[in-house]
MMTF fields as JSON, N, C-alpha, C and O atoms, coordinates in Angstrom:
{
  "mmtfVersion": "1.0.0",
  "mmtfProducer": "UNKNOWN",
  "numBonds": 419,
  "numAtoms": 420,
  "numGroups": 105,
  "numChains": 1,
  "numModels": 1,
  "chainsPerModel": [1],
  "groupsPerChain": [105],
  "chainIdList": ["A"],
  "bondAtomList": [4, 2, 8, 6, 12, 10, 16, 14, 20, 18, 24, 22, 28, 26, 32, 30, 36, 34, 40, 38, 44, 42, 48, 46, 52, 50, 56, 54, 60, 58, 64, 62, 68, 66, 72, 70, 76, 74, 80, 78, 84, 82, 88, 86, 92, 90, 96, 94, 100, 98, 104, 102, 108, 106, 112, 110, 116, 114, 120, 118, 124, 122, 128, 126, 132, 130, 136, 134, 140, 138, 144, 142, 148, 146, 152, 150, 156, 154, 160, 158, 164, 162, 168, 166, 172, 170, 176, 174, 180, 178, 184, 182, 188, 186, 192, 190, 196, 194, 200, 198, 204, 202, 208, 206, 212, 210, 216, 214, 220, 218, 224, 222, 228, 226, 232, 230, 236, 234, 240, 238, 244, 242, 248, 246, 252, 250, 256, 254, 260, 258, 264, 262, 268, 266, 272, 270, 276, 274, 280, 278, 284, 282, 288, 286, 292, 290, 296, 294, 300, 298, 304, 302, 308, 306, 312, 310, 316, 314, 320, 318, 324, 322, 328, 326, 332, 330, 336, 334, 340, 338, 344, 342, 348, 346, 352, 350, 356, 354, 360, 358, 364, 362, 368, 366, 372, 370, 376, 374, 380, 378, 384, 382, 388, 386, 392, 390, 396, 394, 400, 398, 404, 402, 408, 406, 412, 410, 416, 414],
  "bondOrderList": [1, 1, 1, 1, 1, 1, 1, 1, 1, 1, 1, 1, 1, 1, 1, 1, 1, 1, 1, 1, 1, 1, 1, 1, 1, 1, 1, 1, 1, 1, 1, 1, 1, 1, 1, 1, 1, 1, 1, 1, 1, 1, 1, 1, 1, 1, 1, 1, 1, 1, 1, 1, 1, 1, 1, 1, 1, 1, 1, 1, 1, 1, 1, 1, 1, 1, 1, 1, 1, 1, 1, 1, 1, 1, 1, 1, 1, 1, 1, 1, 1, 1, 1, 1, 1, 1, 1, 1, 1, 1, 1, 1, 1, 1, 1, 1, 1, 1, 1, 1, 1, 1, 1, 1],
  "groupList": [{"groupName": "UNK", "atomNameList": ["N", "CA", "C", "O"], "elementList": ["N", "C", "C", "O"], "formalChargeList": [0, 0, 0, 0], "bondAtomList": [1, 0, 2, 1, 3, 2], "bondOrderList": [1, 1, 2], "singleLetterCode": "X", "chemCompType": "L-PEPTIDE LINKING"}],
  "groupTypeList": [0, 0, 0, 0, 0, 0, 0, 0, 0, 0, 0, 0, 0, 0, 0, 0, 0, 0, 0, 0, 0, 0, 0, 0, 0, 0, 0, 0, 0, 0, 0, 0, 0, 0, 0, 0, 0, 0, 0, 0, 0, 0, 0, 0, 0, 0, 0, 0, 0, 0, 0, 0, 0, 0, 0, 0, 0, 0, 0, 0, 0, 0, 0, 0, 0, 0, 0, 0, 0, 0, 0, 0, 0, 0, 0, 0, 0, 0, 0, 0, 0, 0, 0, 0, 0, 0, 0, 0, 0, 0, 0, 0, 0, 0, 0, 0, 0, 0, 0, 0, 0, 0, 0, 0, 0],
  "groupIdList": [1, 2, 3, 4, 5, 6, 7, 8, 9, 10, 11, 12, 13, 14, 15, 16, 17, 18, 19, 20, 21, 22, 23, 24, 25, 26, 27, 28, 29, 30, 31, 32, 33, 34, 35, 36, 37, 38, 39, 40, 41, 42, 43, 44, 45, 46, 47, 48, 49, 50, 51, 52, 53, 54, 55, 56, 57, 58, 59, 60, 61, 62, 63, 64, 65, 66, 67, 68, 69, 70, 71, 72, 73, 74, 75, 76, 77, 78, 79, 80, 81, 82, 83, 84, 85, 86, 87, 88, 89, 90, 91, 92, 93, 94, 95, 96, 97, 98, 99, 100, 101, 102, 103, 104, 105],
  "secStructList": [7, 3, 3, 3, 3, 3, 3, 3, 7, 7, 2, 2, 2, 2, 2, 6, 6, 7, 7, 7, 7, 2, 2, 2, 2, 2, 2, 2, 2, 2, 2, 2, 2, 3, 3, 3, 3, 3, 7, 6, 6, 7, 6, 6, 3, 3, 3, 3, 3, 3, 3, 3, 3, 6, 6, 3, 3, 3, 7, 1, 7, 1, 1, 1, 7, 7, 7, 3, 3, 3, 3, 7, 1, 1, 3, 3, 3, 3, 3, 3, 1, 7, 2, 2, 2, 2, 2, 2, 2, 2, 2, 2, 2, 2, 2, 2, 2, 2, 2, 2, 2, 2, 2, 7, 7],
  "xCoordList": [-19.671, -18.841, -19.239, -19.603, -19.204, -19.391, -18.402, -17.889, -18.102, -17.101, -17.806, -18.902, -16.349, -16.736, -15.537, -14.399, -15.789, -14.61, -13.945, -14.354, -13.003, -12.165, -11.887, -12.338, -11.047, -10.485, -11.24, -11.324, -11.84, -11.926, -11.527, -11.618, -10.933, -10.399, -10.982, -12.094, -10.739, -11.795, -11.924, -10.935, -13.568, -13.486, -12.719, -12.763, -11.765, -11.418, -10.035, -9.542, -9.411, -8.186, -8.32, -7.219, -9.364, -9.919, -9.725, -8.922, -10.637, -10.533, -9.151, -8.995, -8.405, -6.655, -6.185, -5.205, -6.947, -6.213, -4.916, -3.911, -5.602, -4.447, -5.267, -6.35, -4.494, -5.244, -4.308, -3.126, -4.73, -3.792, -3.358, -3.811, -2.1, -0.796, -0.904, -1.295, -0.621, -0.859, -0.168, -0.281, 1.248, 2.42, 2.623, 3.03, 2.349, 1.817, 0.98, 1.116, -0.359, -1.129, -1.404, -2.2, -0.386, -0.24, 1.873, 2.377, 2.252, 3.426, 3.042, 3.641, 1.522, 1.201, 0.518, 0.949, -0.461, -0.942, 0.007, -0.117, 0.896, 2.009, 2.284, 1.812, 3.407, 3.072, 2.706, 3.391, 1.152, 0.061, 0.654, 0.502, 1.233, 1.066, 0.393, 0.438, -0.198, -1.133, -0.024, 0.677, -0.599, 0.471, -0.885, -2.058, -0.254, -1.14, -0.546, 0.496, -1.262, -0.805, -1.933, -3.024, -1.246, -2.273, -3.438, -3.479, -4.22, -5.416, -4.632, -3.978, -4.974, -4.78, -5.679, -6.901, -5.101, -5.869, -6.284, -7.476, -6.156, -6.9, -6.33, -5.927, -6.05, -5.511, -5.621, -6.689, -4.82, -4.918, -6.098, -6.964, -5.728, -6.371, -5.849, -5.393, -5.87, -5.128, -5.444, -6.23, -5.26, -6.258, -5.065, -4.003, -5.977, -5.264, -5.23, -6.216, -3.605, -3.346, -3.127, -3.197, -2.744, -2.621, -2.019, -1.472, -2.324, -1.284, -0.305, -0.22, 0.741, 1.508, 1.996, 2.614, 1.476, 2.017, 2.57, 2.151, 3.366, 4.928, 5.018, 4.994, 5.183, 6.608, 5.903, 6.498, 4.069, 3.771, 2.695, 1.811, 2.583, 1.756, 0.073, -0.216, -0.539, -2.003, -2.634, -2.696, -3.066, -3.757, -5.063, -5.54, -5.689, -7.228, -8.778, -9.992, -8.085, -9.125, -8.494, -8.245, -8.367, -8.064, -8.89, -10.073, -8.324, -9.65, -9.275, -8.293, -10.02, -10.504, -10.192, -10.71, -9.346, -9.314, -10.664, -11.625, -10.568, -12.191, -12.255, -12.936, -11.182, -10.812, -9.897, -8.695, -10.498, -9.349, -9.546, -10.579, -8.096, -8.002, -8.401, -8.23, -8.846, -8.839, -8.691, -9.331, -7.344, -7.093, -7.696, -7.672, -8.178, -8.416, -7.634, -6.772, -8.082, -7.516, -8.087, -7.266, -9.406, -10.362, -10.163, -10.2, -10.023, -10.309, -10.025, -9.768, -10.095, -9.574, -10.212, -10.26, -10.621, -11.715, -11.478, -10.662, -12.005, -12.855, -13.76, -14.78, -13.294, -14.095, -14.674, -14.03, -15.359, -15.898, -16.96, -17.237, -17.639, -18.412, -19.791, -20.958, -19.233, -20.258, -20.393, -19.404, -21.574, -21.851, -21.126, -19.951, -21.785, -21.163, -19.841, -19.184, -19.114, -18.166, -16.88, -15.799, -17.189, -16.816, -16.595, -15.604, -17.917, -18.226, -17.512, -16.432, -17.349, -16.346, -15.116, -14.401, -14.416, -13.523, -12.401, -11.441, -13.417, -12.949, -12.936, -11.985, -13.743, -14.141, -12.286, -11.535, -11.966, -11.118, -9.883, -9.162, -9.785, -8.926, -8.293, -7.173, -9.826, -9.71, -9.178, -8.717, -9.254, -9.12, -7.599, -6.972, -7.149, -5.754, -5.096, -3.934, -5.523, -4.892, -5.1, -4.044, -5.944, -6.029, -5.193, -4.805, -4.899, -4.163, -2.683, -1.985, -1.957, -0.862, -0.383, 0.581, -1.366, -1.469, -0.786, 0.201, -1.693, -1.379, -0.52, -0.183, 0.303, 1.413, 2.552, 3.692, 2.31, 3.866, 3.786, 4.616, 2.421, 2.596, 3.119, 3.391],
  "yCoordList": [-92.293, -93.377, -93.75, -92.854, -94.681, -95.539, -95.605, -96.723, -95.137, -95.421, -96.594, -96.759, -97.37, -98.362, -98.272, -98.2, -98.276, -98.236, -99.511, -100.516, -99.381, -100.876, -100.676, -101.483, -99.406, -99.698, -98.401, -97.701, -98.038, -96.307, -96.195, -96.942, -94.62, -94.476, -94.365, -93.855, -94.607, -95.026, -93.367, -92.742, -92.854, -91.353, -90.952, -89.726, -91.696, -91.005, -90.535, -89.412, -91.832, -91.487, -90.261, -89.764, -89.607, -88.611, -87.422, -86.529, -87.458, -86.736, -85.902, -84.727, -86.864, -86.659, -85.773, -85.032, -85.905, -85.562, -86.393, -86.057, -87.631, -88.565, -89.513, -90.097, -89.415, -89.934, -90.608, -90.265, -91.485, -92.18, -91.39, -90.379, -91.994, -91.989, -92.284, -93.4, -91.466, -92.187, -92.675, -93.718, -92.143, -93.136, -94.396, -95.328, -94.429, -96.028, -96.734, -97.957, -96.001, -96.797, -97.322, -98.247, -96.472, -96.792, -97.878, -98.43, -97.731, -98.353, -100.068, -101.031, -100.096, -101.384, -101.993, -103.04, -101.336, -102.239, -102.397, -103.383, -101.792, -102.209, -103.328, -104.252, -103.893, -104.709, -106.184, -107.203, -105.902, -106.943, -107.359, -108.57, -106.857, -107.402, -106.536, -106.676, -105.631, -104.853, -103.05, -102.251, -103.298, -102.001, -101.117, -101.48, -99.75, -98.419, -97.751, -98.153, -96.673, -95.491, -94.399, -94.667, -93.034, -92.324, -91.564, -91.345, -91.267, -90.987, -89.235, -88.558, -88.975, -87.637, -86.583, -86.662, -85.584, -84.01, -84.765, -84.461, -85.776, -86.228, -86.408, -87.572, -85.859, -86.001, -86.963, -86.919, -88.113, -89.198, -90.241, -90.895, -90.102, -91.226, -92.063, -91.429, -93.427, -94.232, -95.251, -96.053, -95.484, -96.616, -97.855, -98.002, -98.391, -100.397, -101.153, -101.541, -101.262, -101.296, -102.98, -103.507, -103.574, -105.126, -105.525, -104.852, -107.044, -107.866, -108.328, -108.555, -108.646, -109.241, -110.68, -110.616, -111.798, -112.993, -113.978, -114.316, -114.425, -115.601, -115.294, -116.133, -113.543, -113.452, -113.17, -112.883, -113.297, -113.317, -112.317, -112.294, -111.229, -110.237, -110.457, -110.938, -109.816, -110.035, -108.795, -108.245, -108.589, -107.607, -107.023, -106.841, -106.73, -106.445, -106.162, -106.081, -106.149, -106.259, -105.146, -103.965, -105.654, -104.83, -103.451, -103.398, -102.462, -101.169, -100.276, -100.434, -99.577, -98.429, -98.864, -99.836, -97.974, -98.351, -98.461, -97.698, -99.36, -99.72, -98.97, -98.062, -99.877, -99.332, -98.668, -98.879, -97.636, -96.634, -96.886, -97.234, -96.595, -96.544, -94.817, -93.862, -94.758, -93.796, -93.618, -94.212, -92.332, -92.569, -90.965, -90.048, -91.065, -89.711, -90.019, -90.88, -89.221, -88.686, -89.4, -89.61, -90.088, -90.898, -92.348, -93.342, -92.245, -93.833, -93.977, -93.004, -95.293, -95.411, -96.746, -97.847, -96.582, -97.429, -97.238, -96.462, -97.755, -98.368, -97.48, -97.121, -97.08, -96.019, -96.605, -96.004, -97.271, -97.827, -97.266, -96.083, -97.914, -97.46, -98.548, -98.305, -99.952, -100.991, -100.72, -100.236, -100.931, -100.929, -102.214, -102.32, -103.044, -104.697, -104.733, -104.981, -104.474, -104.869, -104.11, -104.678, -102.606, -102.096, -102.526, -102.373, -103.124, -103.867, -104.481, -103.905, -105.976, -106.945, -106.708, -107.347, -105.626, -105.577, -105.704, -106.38, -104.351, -103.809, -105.185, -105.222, -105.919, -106.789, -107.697, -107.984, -107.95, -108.766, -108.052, -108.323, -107.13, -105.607, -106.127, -106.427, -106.048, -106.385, -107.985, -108.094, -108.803, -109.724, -110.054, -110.64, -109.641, -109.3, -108.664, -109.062, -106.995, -106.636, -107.489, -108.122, -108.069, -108.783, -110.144, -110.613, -110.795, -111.709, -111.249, -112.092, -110.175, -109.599, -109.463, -110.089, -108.28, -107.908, -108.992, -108.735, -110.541, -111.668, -112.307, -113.081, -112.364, -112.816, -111.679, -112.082, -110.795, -110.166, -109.723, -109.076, -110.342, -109.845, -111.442, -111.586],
  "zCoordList": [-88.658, -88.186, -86.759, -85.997, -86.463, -85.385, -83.873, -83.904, -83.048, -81.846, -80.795, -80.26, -80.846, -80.122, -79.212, -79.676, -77.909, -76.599, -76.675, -77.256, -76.104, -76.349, -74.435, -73.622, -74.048, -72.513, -72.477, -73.486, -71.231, -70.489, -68.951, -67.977, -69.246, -68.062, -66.741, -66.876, -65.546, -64.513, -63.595, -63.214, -63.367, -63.304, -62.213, -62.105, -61.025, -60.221, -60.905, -60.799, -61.768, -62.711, -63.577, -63.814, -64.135, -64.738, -63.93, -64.2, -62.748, -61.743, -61.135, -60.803, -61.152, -60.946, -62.097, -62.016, -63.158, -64.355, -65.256, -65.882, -64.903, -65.069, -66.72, -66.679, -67.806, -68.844, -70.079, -70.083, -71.06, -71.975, -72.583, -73.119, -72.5, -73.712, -75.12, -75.462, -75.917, -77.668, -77.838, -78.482, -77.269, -77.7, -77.269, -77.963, -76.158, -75.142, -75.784, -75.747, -76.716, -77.031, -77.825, -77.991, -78.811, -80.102, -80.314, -81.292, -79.275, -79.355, -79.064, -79.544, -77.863, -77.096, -78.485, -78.969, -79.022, -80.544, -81.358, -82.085, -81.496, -82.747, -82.276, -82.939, -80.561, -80.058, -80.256, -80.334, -80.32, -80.707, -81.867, -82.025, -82.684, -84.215, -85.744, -86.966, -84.751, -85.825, -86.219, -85.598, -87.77, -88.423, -88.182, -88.087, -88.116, -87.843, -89.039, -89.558, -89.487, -90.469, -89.783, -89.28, -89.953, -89.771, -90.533, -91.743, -89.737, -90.66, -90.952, -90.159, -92.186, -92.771, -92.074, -92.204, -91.328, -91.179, -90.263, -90.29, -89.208, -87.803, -86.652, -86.654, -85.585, -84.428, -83.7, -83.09, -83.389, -82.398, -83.014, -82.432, -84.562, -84.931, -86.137, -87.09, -86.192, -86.91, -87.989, -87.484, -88.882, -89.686, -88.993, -88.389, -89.503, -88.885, -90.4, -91.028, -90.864, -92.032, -92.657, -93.767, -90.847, -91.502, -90.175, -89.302, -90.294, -88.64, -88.959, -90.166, -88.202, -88.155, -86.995, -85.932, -87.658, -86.438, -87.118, -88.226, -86.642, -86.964, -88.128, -89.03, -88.392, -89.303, -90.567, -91.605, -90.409, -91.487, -91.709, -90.853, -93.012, -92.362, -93.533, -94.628, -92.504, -93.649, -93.091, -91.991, -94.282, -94.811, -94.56, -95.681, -93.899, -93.223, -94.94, -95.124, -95.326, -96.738, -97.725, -97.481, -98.541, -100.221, -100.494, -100.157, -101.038, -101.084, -99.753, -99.028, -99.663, -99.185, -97.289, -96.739, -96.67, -94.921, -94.071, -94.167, -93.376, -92.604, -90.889, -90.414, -90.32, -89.113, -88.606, -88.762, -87.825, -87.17, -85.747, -85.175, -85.148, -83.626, -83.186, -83.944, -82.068, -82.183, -80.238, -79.37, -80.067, -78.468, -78.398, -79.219, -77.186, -76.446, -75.085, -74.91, -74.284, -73.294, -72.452, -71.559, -72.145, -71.724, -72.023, -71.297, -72.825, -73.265, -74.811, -75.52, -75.278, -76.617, -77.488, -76.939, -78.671, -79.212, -81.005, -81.502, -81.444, -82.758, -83.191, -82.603, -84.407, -85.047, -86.661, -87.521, -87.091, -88.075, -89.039, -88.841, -90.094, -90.769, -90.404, -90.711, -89.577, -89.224, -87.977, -87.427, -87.196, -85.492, -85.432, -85.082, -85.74, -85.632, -85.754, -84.743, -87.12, -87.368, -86.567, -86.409, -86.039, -85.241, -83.62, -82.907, -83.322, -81.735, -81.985, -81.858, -82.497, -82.805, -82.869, -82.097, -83.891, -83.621, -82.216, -81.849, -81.666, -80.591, -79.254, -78.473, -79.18, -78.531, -78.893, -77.961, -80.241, -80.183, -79.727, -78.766, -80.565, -79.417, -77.905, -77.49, -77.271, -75.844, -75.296, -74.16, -75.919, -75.952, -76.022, -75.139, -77.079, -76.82, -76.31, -76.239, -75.507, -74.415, -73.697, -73.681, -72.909, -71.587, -71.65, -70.579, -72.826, -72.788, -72.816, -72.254, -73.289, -73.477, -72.125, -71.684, -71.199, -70.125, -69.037, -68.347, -69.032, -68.158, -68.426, -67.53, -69.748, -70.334, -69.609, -69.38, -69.4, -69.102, -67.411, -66.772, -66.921, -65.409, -64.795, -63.603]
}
């Protein structure tokens, strides 16, 4: 599988011993719109089950789970079976933190 970073933590924040929240990080994507389930027998990692916007939810593809979130202590990203489809993801990921982010500051 593929990891693709979405945010990482900056090394002096590391340094401190200062690092993400799952519950933060996984409470901020719910958030967004997007349903999580967890991955079976895996620690701090999540499949991405479907979105939700105006009320209406869709489905990320029929079959077998594609993408998982996945938080460490460092940083937190996109765990896939595609490089691409993984990069992308994560890319739109970011896209929506940073717009979320400027919406509530």
């Amino acid at each position: 599988m593929k990891y693709n970073e979405i945010l990482k933590m900056p090394q002096e924040a590391v340094n401190e011993g200062v690092g993400y929240s799952e519950d933060k990080i996984k409470s901020f994507v719910e958030g967004l719109g997007w349903r999580l389930a967890p991955v079976q027998g895996a620690y701090q990692k999540y499949w991405f089950t479907r979105k939700v916007e105006d009320g209406k939810s869709y489905e990320l593809m029929n079959g077998s789970r594609y993408y998982k979130l996945v938080i460490n202590h460092q940083d937190f990203g996109i765990e896939c079976g595609g490089d691409y489809n993984g990069w992308s993801f994560a890319a739109e990921l970011r896209t929506e933190i940073k717009a979320a982010r400027q919406k509530a500051a």
